[in-house]
C-alpha atoms as a printed R data frame, in Angstrom:
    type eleno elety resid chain resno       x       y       z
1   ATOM     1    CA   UNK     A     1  90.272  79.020  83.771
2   ATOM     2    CA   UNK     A     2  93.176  79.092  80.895
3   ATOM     3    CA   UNK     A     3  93.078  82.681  79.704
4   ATOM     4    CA   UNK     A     4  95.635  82.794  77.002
5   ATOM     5    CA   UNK     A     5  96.317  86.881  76.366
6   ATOM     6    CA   UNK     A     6  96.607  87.227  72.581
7   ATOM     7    CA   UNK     A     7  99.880  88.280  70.931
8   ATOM     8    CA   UNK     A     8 100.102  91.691  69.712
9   ATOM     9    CA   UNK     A     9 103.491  90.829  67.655
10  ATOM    10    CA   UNK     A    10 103.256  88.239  64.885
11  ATOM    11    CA   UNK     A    11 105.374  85.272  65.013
12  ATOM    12    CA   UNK     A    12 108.049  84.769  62.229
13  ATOM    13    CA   UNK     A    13 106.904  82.938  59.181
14  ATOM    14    CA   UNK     A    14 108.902  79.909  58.003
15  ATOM    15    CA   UNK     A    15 107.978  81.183  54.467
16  ATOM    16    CA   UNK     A    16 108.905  85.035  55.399
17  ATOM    17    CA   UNK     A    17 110.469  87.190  52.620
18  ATOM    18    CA   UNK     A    18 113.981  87.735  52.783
19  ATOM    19    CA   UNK     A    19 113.248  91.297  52.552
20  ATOM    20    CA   UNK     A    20 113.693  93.427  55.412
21  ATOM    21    CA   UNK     A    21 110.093  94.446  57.497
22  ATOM    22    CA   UNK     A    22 109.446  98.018  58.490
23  ATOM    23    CA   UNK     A    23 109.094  97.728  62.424
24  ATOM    24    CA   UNK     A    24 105.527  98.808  63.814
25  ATOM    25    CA   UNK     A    25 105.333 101.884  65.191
26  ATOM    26    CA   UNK     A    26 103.833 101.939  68.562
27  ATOM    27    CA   UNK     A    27 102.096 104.991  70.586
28  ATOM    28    CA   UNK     A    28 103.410 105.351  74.014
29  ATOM    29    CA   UNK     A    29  99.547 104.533  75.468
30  ATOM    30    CA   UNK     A    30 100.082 100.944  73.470
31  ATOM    31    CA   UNK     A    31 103.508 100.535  74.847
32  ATOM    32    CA   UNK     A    32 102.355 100.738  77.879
33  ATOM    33    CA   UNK     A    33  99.804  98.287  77.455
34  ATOM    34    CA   UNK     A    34 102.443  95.505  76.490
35  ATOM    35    CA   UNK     A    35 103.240  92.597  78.818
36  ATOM    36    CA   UNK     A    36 106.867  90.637  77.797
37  ATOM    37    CA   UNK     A    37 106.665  87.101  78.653
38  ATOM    38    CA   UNK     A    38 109.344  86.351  81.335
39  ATOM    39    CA   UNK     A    39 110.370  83.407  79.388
40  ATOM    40    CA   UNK     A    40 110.593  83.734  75.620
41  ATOM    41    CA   UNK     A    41 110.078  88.048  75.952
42  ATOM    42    CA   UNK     A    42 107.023  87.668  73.117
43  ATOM    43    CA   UNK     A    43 105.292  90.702  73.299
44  ATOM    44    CA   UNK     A    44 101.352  90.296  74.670
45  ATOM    45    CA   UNK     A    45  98.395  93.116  74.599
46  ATOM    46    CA   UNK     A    46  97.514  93.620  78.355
47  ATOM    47    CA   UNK     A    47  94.182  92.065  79.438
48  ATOM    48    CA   UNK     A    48  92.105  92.922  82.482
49  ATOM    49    CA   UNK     A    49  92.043  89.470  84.441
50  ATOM    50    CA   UNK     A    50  89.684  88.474  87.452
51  ATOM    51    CA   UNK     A    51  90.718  86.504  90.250
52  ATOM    52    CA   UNK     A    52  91.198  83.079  89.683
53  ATOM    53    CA   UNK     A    53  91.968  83.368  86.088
54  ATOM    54    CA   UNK     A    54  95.301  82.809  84.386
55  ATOM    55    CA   UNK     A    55  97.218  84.747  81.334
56  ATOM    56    CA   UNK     A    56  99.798  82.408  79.489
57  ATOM    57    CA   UNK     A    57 102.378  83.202  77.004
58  ATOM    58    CA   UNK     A    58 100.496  82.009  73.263
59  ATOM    59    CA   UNK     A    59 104.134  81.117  72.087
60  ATOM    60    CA   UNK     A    60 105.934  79.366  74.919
61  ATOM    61    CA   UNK     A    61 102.999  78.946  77.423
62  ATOM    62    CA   UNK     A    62 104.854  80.262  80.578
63  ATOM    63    CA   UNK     A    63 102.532  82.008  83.291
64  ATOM    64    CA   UNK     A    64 102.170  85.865  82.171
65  ATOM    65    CA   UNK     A    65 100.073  87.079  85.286
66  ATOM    66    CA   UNK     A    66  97.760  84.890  87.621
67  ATOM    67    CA   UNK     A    67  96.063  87.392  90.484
68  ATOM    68    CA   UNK     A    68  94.363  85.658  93.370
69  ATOM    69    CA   UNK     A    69  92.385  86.951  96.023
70  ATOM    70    CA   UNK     A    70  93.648  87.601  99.115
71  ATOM    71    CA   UNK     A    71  97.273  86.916  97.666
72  ATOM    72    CA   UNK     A    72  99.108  89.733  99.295
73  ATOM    73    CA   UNK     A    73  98.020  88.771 102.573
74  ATOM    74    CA   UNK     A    74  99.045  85.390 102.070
75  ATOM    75    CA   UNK     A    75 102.518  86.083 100.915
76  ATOM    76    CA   UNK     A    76 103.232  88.329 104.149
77  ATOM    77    CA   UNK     A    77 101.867  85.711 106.550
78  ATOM    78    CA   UNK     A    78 104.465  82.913 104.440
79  ATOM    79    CA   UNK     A    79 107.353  85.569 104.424
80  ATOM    80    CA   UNK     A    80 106.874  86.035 108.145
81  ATOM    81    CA   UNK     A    81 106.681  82.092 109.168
82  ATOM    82    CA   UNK     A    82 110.040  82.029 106.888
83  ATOM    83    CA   UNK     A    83 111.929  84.090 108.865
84  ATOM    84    CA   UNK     A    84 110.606  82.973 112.402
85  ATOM    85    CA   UNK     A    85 111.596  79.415 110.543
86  ATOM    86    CA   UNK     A    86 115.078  80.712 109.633
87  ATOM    87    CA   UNK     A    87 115.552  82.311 113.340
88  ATOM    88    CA   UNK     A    88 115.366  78.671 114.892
89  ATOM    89    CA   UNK     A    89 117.293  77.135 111.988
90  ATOM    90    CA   UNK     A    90 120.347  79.319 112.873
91  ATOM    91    CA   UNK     A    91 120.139  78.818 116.805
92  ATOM    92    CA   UNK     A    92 118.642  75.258 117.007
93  ATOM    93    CA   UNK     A    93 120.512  72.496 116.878
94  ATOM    94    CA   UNK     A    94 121.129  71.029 113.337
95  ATOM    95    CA   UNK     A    95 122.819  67.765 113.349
96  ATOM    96    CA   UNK     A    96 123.922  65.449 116.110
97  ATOM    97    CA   UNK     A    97 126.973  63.129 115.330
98  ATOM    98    CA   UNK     A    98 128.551  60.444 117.638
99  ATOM    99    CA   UNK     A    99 131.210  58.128 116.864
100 ATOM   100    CA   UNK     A   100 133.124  55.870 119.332
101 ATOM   101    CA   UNK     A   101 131.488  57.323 122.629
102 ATOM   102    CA   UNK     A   102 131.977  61.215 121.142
103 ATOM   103    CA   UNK     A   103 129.422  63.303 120.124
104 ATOM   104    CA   UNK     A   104 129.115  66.486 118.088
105 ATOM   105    CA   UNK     A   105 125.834  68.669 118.112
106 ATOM   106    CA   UNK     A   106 126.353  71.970 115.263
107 ATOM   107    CA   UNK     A   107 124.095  74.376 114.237
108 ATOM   108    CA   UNK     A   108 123.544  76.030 110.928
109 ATOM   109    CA   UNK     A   109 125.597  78.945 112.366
110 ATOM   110    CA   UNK     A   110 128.371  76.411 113.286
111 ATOM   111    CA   UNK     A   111 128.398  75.260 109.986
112 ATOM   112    CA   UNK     A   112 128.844  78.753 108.531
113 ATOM   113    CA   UNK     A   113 131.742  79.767 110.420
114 ATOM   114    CA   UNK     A   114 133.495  76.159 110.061
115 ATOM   115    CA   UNK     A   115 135.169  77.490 107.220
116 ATOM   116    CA   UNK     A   116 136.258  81.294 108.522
117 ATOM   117    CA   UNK     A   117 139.489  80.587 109.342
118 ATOM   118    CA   UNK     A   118 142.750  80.410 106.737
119 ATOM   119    CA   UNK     A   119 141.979  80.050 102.863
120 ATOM   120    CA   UNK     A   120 138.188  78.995 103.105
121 ATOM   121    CA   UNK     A   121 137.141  82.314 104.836
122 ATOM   122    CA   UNK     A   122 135.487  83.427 101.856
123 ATOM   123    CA   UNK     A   123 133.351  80.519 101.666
124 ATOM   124    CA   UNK     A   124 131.789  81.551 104.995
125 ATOM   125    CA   UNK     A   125 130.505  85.165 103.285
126 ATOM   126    CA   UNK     A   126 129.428  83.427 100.612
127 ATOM   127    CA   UNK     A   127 127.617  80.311 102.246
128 ATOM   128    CA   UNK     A   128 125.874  82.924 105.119
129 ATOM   129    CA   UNK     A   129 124.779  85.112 102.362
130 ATOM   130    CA   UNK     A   130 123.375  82.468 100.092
131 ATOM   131    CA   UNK     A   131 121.724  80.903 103.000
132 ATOM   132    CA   UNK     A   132 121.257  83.466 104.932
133 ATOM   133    CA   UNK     A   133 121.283  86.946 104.465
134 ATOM   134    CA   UNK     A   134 119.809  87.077 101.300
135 ATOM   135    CA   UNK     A   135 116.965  84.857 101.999
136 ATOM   136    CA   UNK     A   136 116.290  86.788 104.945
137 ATOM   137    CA   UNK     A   137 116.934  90.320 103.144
138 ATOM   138    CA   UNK     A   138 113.987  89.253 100.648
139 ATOM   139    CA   UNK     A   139 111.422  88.379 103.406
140 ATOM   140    CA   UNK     A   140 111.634  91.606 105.006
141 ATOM   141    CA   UNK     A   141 111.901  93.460 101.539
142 ATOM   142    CA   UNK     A   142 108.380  91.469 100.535
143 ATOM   143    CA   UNK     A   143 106.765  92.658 103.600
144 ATOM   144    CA   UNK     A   144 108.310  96.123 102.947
145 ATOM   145    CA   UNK     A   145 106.518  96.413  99.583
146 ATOM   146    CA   UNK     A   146 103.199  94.262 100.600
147 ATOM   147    CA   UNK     A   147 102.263  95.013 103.986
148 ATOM   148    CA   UNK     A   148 101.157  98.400 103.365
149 ATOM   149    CA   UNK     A   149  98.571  97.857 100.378
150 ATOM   150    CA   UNK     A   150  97.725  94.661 101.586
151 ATOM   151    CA   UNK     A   151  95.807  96.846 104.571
152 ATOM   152    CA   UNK     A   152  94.863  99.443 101.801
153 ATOM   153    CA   UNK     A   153  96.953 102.105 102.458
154 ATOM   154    CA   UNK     A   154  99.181 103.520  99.586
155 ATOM   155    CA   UNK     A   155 102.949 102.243  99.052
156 ATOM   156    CA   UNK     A   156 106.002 102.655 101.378
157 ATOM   157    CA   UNK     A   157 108.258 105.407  99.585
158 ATOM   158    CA   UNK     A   158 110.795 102.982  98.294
159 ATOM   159    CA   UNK     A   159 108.099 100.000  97.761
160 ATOM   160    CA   UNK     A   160 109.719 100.386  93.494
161 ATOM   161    CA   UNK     A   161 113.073  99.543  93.708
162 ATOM   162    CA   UNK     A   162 112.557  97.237  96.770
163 ATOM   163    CA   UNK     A   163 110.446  95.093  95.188
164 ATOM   164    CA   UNK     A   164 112.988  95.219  92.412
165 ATOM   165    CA   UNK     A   165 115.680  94.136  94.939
166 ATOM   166    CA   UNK     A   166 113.260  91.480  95.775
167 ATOM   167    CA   UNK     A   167 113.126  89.951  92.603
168 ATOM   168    CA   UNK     A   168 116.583  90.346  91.642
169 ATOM   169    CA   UNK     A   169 117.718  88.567  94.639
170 ATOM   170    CA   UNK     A   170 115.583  85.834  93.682
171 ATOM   171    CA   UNK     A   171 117.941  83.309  92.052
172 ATOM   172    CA   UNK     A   172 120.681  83.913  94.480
173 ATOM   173    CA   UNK     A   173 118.181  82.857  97.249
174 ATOM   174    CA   UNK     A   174 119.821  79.335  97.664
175 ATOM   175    CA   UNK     A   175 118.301  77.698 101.189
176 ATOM   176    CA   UNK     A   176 116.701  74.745  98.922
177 ATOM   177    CA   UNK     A   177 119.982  74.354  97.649
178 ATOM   178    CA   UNK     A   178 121.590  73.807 100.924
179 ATOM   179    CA   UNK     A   179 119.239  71.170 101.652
180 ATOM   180    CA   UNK     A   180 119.795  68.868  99.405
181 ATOM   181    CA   UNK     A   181 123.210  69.173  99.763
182 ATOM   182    CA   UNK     A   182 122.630  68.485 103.585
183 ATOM   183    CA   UNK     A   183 120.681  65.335 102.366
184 ATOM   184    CA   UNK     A   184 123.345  63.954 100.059
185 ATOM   185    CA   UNK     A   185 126.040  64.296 102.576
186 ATOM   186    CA   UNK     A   186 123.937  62.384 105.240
187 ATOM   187    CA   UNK     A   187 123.446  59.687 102.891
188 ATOM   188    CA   UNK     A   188 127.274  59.366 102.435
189 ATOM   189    CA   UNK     A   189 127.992  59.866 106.420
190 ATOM   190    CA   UNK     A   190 125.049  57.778 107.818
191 ATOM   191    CA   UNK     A   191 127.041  54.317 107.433
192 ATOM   192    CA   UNK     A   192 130.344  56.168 109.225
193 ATOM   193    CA   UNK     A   193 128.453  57.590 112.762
194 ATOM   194    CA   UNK     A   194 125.413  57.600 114.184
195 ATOM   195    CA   UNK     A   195 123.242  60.825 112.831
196 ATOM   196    CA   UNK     A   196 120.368  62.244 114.871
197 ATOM   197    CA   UNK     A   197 118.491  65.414 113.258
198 ATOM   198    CA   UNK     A   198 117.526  68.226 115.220
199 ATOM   199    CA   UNK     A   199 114.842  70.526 115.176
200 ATOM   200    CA   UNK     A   200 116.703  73.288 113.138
201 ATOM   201    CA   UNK     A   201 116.813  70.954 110.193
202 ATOM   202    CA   UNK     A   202 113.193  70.231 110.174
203 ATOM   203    CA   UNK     A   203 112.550  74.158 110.568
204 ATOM   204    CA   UNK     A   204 114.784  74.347 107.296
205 ATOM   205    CA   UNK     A   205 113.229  71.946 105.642
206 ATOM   206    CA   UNK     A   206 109.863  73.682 106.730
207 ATOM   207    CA   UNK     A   207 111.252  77.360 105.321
208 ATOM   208    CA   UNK     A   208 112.150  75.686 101.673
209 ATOM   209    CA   UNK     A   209 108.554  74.628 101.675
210 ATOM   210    CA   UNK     A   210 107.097  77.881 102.220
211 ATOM   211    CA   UNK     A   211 109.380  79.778  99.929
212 ATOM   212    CA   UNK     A   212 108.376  77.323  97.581
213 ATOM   213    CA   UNK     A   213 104.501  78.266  98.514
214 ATOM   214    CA   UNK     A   214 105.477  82.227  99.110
215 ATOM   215    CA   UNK     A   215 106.637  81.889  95.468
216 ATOM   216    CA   UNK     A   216 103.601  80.682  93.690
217 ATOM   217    CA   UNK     A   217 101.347  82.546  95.241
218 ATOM   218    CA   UNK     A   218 103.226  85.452  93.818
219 ATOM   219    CA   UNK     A   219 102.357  87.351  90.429
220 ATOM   220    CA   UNK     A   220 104.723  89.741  89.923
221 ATOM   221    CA   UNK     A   221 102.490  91.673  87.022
222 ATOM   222    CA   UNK     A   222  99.601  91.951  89.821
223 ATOM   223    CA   UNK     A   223 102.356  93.576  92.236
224 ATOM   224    CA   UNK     A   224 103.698  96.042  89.408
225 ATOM   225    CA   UNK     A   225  99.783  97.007  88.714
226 ATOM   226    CA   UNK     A   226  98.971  97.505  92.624
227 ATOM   227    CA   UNK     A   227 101.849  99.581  93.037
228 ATOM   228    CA   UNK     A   228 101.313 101.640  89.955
229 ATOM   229    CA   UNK     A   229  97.453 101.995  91.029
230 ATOM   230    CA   UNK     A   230  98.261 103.074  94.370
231 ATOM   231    CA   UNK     A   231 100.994 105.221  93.615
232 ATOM   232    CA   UNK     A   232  98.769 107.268  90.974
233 ATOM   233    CA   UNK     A   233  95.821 107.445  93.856
């Protein structure tokens, strides 16, 4: 069910006079009550969704808040399986390469620290962290903020700004980035060497999935709410 949340700001008129507009005042009760769309930042009156139904922008269309039931849980079950999944993509063999009677198995830690030595060392920091660390640093900070109110209890002390860690680590979060760099470079190698995959790349391929899944499950206005409730209670 399409619940489009009705603008409280007026859109500007093609036919608007030149003259300048007296900007409306605002009490800090209907402030409060105003959701900014994440994509175009029009201004929306807060509505009280139920599960299942979805709030989207009336200028752009992008998702304003979607709650589900039972999301919370989800998301810490898919942000545990992630890093279980990233655990055996750093130890497990990644690629297996042989070439006139030699053959080279690497992990994804191998390929990290390929490049630690001389000039290229900072490429290692900044391929583990993109990869690694901050991928990883978001799971745990997800089940930081969610595990306790997803058993009803009220939020960890620092469940604010880790959530808004979380979310600002979000776009620097690159492991699906990785992969289909992985993929274009076997296309390009595959005709020089024989290429056999190992289990690490599958579990990679496996974690990009369920970030993917992790990620729309999420609604990030249904967090804020929960944490505001429970911090109030």
């Amino acid at each position: 069910m399409n619940h489009a949340v009705p603008s409280s700001l007026a859109a500007p008129s093609e036919a608007a006079s030149p003259q300048a507009m007296p900007a409306p005042a605002f009490t800090a009760e209907e402030v409060a009550r105003l959701i900014a769309c994440p994509s175009c930042d029009a201004l929306h009156e807060e509505q009280v969704l139920n599960n299942g139904e979805v709030a989207r922008c009336v200028r752009c269309h992008g998702l304003l808040e979607a709650p589900r039931r039972s999301a919370m849980t989800r998301i810490i079950m898919l942000a545990l399986a992630a890093l279980i999944l990233m655990v055996a993509a750093i130890f497990f063999p990644f690629l297996e390469l042989s070439a006139a009677g030699l053959m080279q198995r690497s992990s994804l830690l191998d390929t990290v620290l390929a490049f630690s030595s001389g000039m290229t060392a900072p490429l290692t920091l900044a391929m583990a962290a993109l990869i690694v660390v901050l991928p990883v640093l978001r799971f745990v900070l997800l089940v930081y903020v969610l595990g306790p109110m997803a058993i009803g209890w009220a939020p960890a002390r620092y469940a604010r700004p880790a959530f808004r860690v979380a979310e600002a680590l979000r776009p620097w979060a690159m492991a699906e980035v990785f992969i289909v760099g992985v993929a274009v470079a076997l296309v390009k190698v595959a005709g020089l060497a024989h290429l056999s995959i190992g289990p690490a790349f599958w579990a990679f391929v496996a974690l990009v999935l369920v970030t993917v899944l992790k990620d729309n499950f999420m609604c990030r206005v249904s967090v804020w709410k929960t944490l505001e409730a429970r911090r109030r209670s």
